[in-house]
C-alpha positions in Angstrom: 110.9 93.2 87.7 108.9 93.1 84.4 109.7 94.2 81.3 107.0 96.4 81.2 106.8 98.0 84.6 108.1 101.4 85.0 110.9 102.9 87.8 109.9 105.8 89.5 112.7 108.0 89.2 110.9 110.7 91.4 109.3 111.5 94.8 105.5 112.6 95.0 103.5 114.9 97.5 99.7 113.6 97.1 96.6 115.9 98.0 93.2 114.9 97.6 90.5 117.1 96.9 86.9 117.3 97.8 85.1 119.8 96.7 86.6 122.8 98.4 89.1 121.3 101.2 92.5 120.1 100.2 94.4 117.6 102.2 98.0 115.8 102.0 97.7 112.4 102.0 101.7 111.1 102.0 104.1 111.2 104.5 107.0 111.4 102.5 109.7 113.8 104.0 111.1 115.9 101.2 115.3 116.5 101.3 116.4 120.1 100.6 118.1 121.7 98.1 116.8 118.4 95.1 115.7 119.9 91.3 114.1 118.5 89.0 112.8 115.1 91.5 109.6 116.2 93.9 106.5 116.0 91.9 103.1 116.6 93.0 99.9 114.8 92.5 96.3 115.8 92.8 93.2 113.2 93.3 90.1 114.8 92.9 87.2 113.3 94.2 84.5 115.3 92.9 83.2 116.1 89.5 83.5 120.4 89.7 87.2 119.7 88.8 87.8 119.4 84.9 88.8 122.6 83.5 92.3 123.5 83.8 93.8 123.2 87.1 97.0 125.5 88.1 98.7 124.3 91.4 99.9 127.3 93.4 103.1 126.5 96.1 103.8 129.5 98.2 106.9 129.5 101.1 108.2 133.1 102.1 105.1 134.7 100.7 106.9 134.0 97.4 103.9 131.9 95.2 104.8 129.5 92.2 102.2 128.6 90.1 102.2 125.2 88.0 99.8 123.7 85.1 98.6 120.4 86.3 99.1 118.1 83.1 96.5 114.8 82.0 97.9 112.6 85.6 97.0 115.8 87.8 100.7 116.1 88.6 103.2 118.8 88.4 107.0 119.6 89.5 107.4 121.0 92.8 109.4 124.1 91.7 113.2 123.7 93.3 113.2 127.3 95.0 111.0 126.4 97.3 113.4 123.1 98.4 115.8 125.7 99.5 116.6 125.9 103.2 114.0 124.1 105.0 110.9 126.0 106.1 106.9 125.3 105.8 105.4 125.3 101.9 101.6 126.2 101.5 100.1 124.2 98.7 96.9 125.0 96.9 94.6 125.1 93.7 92.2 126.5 91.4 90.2 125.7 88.0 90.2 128.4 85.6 89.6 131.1 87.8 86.6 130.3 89.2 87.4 127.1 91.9 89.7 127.9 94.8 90.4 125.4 97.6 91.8 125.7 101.2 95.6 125.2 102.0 97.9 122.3 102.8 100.6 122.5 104.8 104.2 121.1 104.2 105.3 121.1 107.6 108.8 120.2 107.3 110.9 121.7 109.8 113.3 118.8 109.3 113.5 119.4 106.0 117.8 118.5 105.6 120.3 120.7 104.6 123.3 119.6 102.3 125.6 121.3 105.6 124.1 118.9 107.5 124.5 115.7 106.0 128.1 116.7 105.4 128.4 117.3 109.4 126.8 113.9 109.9 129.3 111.9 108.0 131.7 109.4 109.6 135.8 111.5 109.5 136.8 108.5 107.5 133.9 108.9 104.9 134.7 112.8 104.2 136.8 114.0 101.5 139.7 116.1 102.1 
């Protein structure tokens, strides 16, 4: 490794945009129950998009709403990493640009329970 290259210390969800369709473009598998590590990332591919952009992650019909900053990225807000379940992703500009919705089908999404269950009896902690 260089000097100069950076270590991601982070996952990232991608979503490209085209005009008015949103679509995920990674196939990482997000782990329950993380803070502060999932980001998101926004490409988009038309010119519409330069005002302010506000992602908008909704699971439960519970919605979190997130400034995009100068990369297009944003924290996935930790509630939503809580117990497995599907996440709907979306976005607007300023009011006046809405897109479709992404899914976050995750159904495997893991549970700390789990991995605990899955652990070797010599590897657990008594």
């Amino acid at each position: 490794m260089r000097w100069n290259e950076v270590i991601t210390l982070s996952a990232q969800l991608q979503f490209e945009i085209t005009h008015q369709r949103i679509n995920r473009v990674d196939t990482f598998k997000p782990v329950s129950d993380s803070k502060n590590y999932l980001y998101a990332h926004f490409e988009f591919l038309t010119d519409e998009w330069n005002g302010i952009i506000t992602a908008i992650f909704t699971k439960n019909n519970v919605s979190y709403k997130m400034l995009l900053d100068n990369n297009n990225e944003c924290i996935v807000p930790w509630e939503l990493l809580v117990d497995g379940g599907d996440i709907s992703v979306s976005c607007y500009q300023d009011y006046l640009i809405t897109v479709n919705t992404a899914r976050l089908r995750n159904p495997d999404m893991w549970k700390k329970g789990k991995i605990v269950n899955h652990l070797h009896p010599k590897c657990m902690i008594n």
